[in-house]
C-alpha positions as CSV (number, residue, x, y, z in Angstrom):
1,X,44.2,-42.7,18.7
2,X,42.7,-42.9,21.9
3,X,40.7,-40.1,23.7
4,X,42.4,-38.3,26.6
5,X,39.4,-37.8,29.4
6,X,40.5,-35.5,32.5
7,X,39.4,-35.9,36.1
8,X,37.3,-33.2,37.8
9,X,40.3,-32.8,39.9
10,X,42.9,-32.8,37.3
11,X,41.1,-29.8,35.3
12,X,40.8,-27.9,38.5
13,X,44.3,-28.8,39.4
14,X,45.6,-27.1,35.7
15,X,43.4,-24.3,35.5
16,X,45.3,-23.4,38.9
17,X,48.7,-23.9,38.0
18,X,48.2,-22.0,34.6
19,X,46.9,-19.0,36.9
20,X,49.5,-19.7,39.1
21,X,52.6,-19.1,36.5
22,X,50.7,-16.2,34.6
23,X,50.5,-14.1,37.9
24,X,54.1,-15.1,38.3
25,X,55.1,-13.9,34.6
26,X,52.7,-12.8,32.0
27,X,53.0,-15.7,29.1
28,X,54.3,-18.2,31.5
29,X,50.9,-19.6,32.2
30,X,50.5,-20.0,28.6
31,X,53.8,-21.7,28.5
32,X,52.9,-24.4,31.0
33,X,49.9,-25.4,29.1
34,X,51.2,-25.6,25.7
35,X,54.1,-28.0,27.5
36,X,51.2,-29.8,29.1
37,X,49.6,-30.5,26.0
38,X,52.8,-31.6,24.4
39,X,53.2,-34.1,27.0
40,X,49.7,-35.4,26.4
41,X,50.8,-36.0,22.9
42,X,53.5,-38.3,23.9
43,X,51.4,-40.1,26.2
44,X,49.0,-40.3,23.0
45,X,51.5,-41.7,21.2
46,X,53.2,-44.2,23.5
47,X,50.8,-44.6,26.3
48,X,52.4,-47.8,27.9
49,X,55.7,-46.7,28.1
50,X,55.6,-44.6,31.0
51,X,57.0,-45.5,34.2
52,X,54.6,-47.1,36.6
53,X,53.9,-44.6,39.8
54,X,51.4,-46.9,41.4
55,X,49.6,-50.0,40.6
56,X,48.1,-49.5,36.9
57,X,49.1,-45.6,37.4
58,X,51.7,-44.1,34.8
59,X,53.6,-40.5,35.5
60,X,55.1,-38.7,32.5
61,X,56.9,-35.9,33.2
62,X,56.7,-32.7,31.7
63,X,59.7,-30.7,30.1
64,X,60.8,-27.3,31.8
65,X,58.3,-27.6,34.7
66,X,58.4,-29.3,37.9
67,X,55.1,-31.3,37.5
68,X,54.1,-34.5,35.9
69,X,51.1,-36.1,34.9
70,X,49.7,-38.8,36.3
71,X,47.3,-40.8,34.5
72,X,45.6,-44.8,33.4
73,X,45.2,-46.6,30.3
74,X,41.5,-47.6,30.0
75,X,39.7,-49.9,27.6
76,X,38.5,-46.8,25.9
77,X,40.6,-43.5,27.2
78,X,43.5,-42.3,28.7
79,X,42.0,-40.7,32.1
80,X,44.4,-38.2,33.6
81,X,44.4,-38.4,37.0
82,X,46.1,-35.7,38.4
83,X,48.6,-33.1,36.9
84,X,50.6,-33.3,39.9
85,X,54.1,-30.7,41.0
86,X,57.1,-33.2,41.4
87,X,57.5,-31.6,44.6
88,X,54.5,-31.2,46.7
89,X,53.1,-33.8,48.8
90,X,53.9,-36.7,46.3
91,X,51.0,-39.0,47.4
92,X,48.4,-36.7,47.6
93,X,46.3,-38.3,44.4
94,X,46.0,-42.0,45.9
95,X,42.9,-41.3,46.9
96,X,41.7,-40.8,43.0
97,X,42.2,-44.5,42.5
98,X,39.6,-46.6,41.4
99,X,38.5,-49.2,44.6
């Protein structure tokens, strides 16, 4: 099983939206996260299958929430990239990529 390593960004970027949904609802926050992690455990499982998003960069999305994940397969780790809403400015990760 390969280790799942988060970005800086990413861990900022889902400590926010937890916050975000537990000011909206009590519980909700705590909802989005346990669907996060569920979605990291498919990714575990079946880490190539994931569409492409761009160039070695996979998105799986998550269930009941408009975000999706955004991450690469290293030689070593998944690195998630960015846990990215479906619906705000789409491209906004590029700059994340490796040169």
């Amino acid at each position: 099983m390969m280790d799942v390593v988060f970005s800086e960004l990413a861990t900022l970027e889902l400590n926010d939206a937890v916050a975000f949904y537990e000011l909206e609802h009590p519980g909700l926050g705590a909802r989005f996260k346990k669907e996060i992690f569920s979605t990291l455990k498919r990714i575990i499982q079946y880490p190539t299958v994931w569409a492409m998003e761009r160039n070695e960069i996979r998105r799986c999305l998550v269930c009941k929430f408009p975000y999706k994940i955004l991450y690469s397969v290293e030689k070593d780790c998944i690195l998630i990239l960015a846990i990215a809403h479906q619906h705000r400015k789409p491209d906004y990760w590029i700059g994340r990529l490796k040169s």
